[in-house]
N, CA, C and O atoms as a printed pandas DataFrame, in Angstrom:
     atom_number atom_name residue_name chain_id  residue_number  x_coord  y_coord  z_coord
0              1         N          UNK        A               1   26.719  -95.002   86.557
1              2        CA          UNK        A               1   26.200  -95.154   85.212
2              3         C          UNK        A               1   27.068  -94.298   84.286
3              4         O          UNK        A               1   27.486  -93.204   84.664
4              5         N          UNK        A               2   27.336  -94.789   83.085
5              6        CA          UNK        A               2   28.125  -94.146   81.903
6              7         C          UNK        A               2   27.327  -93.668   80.725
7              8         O          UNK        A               2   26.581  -94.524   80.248
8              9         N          UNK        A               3   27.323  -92.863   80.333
9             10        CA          UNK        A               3   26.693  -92.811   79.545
10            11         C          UNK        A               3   27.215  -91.516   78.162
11            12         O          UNK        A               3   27.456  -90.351   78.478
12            13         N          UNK        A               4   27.321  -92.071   76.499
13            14        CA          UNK        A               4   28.444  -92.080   75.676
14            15         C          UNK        A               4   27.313  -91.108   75.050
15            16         O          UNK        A               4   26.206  -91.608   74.852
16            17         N          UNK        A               5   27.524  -89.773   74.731
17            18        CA          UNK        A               5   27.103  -89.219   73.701
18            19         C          UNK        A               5   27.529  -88.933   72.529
19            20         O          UNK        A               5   28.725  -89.147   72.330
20            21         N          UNK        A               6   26.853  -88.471   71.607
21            22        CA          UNK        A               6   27.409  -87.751   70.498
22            23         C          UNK        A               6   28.141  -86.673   70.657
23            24         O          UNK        A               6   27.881  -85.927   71.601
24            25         N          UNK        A               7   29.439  -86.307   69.571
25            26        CA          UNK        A               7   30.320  -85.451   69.726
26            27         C          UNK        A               7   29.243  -84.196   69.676
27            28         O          UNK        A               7   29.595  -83.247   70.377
28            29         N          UNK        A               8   27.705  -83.983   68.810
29            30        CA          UNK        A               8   27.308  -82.873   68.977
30            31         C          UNK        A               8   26.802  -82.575   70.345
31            32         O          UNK        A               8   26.762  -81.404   70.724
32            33         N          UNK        A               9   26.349  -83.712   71.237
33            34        CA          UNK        A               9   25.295  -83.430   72.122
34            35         C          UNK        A               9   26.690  -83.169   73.136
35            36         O          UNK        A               9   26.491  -82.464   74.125
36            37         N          UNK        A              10   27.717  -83.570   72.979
37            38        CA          UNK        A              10   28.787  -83.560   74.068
38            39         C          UNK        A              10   29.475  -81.856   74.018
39            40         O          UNK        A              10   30.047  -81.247   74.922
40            41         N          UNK        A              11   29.132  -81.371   72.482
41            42        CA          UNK        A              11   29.346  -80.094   72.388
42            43         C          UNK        A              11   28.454  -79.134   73.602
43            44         O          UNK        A              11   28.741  -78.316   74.476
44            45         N          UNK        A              12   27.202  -79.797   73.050
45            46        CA          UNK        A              12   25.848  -79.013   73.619
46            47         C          UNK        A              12   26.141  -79.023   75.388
47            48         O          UNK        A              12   26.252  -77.853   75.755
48            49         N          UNK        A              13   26.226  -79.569   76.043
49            50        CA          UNK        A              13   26.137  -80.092   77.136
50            51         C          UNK        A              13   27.551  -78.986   77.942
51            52         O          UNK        A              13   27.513  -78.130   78.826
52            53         N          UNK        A              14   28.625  -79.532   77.138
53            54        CA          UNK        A              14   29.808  -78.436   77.334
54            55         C          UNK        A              14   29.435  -76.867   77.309
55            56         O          UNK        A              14   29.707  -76.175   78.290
56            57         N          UNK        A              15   28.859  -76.364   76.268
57            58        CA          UNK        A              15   28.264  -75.171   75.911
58            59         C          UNK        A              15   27.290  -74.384   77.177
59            60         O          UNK        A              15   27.424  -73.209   77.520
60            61         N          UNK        A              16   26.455  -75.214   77.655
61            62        CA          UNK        A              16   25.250  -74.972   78.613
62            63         C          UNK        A              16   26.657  -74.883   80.103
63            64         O          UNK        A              16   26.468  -74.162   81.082
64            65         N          UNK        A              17   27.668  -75.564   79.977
65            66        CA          UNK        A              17   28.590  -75.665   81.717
66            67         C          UNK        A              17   29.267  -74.217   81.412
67            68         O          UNK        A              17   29.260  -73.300   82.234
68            69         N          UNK        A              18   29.904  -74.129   80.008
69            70        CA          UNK        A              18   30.255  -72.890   79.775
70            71         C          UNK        A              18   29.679  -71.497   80.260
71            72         O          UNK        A              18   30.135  -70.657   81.035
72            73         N          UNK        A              19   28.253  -71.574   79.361
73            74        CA          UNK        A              19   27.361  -70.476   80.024
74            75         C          UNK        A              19   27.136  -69.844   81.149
75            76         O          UNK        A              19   26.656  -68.736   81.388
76            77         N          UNK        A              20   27.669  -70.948   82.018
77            78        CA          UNK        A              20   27.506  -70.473   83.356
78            79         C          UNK        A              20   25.649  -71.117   84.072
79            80         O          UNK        A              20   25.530  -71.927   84.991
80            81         N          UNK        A              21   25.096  -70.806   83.714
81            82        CA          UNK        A              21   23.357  -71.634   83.520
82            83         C          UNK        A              21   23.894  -73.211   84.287
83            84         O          UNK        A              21   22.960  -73.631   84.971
84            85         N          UNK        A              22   24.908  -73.995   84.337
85            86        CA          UNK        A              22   24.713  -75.081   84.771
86            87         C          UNK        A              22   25.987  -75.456   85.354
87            88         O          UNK        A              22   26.826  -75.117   84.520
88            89         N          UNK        A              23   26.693  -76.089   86.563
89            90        CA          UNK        A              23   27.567  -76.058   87.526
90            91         C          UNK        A              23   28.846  -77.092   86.427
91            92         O          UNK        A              23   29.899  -76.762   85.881
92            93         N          UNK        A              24   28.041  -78.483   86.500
93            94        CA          UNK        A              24   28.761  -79.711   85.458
94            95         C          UNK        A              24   28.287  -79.735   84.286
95            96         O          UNK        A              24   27.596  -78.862   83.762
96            97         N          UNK        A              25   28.597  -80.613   83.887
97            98        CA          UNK        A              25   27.830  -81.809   82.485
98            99         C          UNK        A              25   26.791  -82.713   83.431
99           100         O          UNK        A              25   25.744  -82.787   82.789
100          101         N          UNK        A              26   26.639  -83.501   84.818
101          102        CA          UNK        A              26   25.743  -83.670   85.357
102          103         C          UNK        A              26   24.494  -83.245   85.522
103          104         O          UNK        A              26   23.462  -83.897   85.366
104          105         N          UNK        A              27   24.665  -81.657   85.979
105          106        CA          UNK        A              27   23.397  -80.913   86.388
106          107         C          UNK        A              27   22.696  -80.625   84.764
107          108         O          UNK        A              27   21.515  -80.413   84.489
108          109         N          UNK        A              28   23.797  -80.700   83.912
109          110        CA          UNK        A              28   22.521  -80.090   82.182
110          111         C          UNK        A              28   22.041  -81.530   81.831
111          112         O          UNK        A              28   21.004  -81.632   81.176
112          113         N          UNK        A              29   22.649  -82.544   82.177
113          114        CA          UNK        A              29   21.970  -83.913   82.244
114          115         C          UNK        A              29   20.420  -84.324   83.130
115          116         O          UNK        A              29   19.234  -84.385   82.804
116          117         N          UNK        A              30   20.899  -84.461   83.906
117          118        CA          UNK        A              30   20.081  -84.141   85.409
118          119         C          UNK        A              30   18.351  -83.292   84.779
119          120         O          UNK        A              30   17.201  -83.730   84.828
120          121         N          UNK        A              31   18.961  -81.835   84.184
121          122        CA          UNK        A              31   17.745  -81.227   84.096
122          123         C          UNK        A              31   17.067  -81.954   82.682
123          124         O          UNK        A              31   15.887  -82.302   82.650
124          125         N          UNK        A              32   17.980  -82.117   81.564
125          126        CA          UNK        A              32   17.189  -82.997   80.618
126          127         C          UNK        A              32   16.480  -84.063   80.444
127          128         O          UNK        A              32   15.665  -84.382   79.578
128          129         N          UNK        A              33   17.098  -84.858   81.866
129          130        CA          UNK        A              33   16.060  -85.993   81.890
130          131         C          UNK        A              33   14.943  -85.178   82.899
131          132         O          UNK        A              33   13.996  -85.964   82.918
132          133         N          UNK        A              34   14.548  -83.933   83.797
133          134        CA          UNK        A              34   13.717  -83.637   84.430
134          135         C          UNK        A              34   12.950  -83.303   83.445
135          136         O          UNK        A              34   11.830  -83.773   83.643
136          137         N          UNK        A              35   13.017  -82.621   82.318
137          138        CA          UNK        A              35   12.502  -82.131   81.081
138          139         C          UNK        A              35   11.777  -83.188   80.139
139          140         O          UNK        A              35   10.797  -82.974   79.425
140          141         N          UNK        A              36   12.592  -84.567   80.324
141          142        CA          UNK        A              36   12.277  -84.976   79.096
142          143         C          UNK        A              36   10.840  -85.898   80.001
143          144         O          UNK        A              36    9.762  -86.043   79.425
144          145         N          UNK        A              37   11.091  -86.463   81.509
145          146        CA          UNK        A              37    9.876  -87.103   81.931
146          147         C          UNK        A              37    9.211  -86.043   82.224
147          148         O          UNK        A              37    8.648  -86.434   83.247
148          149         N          UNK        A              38    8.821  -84.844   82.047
149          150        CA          UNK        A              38    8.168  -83.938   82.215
150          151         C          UNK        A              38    6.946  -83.705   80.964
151          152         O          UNK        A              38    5.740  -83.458   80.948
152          153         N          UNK        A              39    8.253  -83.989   79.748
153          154        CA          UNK        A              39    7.204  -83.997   78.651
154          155         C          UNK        A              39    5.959  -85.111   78.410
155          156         O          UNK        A              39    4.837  -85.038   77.910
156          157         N          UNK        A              40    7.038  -86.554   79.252
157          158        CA          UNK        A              40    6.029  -87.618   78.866
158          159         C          UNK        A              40    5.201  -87.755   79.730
159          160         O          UNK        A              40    4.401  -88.685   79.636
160          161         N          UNK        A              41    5.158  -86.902   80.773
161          162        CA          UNK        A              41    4.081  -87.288   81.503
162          163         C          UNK        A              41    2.321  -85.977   80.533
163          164         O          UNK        A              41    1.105  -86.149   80.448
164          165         N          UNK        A              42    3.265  -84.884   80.076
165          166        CA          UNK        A              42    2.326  -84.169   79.397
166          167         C          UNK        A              42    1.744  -84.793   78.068
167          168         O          UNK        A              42    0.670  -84.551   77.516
168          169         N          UNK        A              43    2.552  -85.492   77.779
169          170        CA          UNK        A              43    2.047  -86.136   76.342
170          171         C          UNK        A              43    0.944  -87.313   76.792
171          172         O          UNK        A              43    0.000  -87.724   76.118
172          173         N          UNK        A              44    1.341  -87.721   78.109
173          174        CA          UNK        A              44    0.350  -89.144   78.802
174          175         C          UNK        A              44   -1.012  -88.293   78.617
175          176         O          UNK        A              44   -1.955  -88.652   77.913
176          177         N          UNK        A              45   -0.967  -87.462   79.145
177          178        CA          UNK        A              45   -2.190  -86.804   79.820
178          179         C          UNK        A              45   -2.920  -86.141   78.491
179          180         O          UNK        A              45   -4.142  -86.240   78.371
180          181         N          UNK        A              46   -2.356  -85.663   77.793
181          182        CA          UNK        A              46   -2.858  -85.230   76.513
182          183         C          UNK        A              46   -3.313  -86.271   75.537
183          184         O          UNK        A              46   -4.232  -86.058   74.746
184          185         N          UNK        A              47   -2.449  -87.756   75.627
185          186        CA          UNK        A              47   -3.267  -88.941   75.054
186          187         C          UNK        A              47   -4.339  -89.334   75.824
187          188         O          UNK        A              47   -5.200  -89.792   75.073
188          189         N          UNK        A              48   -4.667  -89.365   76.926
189          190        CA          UNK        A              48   -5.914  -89.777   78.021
190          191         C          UNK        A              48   -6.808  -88.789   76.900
191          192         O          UNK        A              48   -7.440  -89.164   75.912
192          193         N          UNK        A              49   -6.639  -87.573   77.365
193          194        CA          UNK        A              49   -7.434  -86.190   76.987
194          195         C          UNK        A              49   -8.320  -86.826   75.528
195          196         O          UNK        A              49   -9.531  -86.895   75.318
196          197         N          UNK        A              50   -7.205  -87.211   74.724
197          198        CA          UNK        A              50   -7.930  -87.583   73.198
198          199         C          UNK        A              50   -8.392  -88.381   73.127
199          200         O          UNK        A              50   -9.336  -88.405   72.337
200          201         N          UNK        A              51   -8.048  -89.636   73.922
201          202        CA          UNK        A              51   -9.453  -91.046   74.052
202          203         C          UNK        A              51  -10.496  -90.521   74.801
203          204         O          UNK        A              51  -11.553  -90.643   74.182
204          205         N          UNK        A              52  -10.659  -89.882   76.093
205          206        CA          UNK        A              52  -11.756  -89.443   76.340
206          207         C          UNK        A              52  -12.779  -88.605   75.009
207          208         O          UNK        A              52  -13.960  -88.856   74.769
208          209         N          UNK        A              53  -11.816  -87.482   74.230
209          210        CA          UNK        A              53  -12.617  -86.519   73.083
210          211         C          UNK        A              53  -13.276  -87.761   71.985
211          212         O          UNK        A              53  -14.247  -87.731   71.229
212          213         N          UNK        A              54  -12.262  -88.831   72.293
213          214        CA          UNK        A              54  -12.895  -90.036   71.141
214          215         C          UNK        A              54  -13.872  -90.806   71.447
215          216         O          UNK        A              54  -14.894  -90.818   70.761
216          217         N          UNK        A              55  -13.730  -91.516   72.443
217          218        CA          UNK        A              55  -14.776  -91.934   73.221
218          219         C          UNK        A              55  -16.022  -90.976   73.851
219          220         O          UNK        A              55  -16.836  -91.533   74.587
220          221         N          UNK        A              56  -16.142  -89.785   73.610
221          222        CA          UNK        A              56  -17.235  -88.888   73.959
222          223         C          UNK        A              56  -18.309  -89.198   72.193
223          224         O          UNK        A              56  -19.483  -89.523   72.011
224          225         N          UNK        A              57  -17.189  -88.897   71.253
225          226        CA          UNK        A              57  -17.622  -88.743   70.011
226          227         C          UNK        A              57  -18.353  -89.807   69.398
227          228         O          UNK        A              57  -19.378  -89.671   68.731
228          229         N          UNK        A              58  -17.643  -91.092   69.720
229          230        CA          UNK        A              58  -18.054  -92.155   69.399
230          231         C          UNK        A              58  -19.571  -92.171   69.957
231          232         O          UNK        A              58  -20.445  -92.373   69.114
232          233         N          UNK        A              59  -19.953  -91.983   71.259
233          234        CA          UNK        A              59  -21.389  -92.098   72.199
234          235         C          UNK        A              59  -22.499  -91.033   71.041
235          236         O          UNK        A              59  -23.572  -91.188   70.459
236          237         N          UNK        A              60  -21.377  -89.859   71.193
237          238        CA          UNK        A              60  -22.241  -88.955   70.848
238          239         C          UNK        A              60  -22.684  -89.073   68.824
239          240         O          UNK        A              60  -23.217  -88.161   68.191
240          241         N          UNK        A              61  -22.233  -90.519   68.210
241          242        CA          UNK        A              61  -22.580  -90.525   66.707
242          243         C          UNK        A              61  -23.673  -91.635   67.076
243          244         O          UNK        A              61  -24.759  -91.715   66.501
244          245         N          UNK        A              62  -23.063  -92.850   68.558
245          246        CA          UNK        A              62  -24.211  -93.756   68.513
246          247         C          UNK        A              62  -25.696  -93.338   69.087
247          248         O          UNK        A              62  -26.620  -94.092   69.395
248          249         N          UNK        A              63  -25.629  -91.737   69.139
249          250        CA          UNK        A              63  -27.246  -91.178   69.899
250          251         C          UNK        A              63  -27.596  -90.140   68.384
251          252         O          UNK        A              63  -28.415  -89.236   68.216
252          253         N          UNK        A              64  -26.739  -90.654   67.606
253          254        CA          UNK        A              64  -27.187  -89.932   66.399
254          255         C          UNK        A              64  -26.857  -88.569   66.518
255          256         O          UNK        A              64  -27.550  -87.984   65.686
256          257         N          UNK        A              65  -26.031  -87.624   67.232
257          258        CA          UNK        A              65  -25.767  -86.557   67.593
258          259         C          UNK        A              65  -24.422  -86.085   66.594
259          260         O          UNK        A              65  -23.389  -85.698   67.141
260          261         N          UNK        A              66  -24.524  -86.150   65.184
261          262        CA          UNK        A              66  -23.545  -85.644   64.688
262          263         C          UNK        A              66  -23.963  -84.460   63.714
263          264         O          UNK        A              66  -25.156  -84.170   63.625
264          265         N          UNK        A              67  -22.975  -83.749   62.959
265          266        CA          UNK        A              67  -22.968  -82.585   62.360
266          267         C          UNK        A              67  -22.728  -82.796   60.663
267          268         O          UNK        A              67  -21.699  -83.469   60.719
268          269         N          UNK        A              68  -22.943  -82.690   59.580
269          270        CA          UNK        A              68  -22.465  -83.082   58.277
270          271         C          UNK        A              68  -20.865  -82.063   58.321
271          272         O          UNK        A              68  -20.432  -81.113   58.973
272          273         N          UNK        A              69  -20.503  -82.748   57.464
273          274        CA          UNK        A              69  -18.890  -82.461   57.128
274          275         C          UNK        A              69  -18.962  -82.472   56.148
275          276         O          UNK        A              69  -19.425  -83.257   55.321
276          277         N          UNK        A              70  -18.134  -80.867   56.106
277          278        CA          UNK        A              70  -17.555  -80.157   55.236
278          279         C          UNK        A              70  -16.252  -80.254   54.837
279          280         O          UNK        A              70  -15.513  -79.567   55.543
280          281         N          UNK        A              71  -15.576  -80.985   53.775
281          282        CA          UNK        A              71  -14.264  -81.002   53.725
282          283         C          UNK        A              71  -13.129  -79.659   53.290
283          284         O          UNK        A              71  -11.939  -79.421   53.495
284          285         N          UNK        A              72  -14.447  -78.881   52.476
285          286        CA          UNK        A              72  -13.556  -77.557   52.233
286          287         C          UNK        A              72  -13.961  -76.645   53.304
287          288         O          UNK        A              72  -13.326  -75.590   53.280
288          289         N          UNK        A              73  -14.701  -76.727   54.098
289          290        CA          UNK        A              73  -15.147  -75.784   55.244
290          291         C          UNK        A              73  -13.958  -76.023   55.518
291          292         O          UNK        A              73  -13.289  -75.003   55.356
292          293         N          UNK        A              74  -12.990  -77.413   56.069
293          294        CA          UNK        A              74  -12.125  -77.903   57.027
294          295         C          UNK        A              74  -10.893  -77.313   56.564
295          296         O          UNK        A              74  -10.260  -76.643   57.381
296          297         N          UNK        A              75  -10.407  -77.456   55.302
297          298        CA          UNK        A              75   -9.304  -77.080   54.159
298          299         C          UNK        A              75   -9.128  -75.614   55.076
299          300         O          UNK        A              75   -8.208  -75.392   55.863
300          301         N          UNK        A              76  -10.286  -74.675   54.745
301          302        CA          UNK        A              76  -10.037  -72.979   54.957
302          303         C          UNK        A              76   -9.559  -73.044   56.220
303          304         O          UNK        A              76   -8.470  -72.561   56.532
304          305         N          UNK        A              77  -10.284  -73.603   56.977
305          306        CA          UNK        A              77  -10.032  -73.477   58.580
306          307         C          UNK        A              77   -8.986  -73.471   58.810
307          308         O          UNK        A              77   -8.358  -72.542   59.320
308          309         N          UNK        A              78   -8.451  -74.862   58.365
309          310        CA          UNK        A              78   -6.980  -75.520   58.457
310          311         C          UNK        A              78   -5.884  -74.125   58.366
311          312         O          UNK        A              78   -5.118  -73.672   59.217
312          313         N          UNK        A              79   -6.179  -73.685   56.960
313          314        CA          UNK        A              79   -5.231  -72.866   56.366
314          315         C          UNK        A              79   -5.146  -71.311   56.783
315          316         O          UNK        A              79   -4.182  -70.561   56.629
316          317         N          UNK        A              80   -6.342  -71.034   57.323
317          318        CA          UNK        A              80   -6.423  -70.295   58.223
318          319         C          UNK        A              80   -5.378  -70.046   59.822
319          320         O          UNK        A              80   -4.710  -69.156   60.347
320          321         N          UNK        A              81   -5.753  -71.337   60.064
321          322        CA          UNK        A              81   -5.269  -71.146   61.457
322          323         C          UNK        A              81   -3.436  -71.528   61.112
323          324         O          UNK        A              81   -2.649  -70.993   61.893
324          325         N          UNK        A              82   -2.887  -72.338   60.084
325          326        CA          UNK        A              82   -1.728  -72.207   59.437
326          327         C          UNK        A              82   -1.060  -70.663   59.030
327          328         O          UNK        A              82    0.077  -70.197   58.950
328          329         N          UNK        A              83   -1.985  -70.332   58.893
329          330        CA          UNK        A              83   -1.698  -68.807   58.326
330          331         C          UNK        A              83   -1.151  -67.762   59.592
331          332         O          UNK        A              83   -0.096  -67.155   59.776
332          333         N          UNK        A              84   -2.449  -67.883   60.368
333          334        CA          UNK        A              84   -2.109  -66.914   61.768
334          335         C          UNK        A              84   -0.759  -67.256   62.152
335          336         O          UNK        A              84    0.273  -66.589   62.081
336          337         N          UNK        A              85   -0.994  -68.571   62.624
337          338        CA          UNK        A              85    0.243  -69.182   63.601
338          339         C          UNK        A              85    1.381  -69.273   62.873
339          340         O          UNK        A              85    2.299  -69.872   63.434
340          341         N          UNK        A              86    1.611  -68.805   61.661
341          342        CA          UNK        A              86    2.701  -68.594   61.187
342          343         C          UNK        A              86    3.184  -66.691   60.955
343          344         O          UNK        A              86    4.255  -66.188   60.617
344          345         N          UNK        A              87    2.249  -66.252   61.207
345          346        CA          UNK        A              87    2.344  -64.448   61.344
346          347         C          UNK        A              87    1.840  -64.424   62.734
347          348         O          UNK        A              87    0.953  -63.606   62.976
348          349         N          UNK        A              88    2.300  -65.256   63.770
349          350        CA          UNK        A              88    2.441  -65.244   65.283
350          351         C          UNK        A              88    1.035  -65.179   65.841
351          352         O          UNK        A              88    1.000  -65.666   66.971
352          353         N          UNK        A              89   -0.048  -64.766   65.445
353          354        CA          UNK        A              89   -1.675  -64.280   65.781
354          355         C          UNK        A              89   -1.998  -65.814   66.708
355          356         O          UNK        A              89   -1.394  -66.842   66.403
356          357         N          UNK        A              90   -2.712  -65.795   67.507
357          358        CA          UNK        A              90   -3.617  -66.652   67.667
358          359         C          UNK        A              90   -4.635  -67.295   67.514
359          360         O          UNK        A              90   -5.730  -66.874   67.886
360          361         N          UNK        A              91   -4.381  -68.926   66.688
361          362        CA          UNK        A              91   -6.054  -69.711   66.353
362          363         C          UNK        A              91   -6.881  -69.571   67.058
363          364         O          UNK        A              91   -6.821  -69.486   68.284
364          365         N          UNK        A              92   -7.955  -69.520   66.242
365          366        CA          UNK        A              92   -9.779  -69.720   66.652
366          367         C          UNK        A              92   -9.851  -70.991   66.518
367          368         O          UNK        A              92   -9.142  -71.680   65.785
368          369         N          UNK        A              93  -10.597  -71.299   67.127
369          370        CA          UNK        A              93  -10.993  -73.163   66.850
370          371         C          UNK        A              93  -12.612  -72.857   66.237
371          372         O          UNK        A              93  -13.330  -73.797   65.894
């Protein structure tokens, strides 16, 4: 298989054999695609995760089990947890 990159990614790839961190241009290949189906299998599982949270929610509005909403309650929260995670702290949910 051949496969034609960009002069930047061909930089990148060179850079990582340089470092010493990786033998060829194969092995920093090799690990990016281990990386990249690594992510999609985390992103699979994290979309399951959110149809289940949706499909819980949905049951739980048709048993009448919901909460009134606050849109500026949501705003602060939001900006809140924007705030921390940008001065490194950790969100509250």
């Amino acid at each position: 298989m051949n496969v034609s990159l960009t002069p930047e990614l061909e930089q990148f790839v060179q850079q990582k054999v340089s470092s010493g961190l990786y033998n060829s241009a194969s092995e920093v290949v090799r690990e990016a695609l281990r990386l990249l189906r690594e992510q999609d299998i985390l992103r699979q599982h994290h979309l399951e995760e959110l149809r289940r949270e949706i499909a819980l929610g949905i049951e739980q509005a048709d048993r009448g089990q919901t909460k009134p909403f606050d849109a500026e309650d949501l705003k602060i929260r939001v900006m809140r947890a924007v705030s921390a995670q940008e001065q490194g702290q950790p969100t509250q949910s």
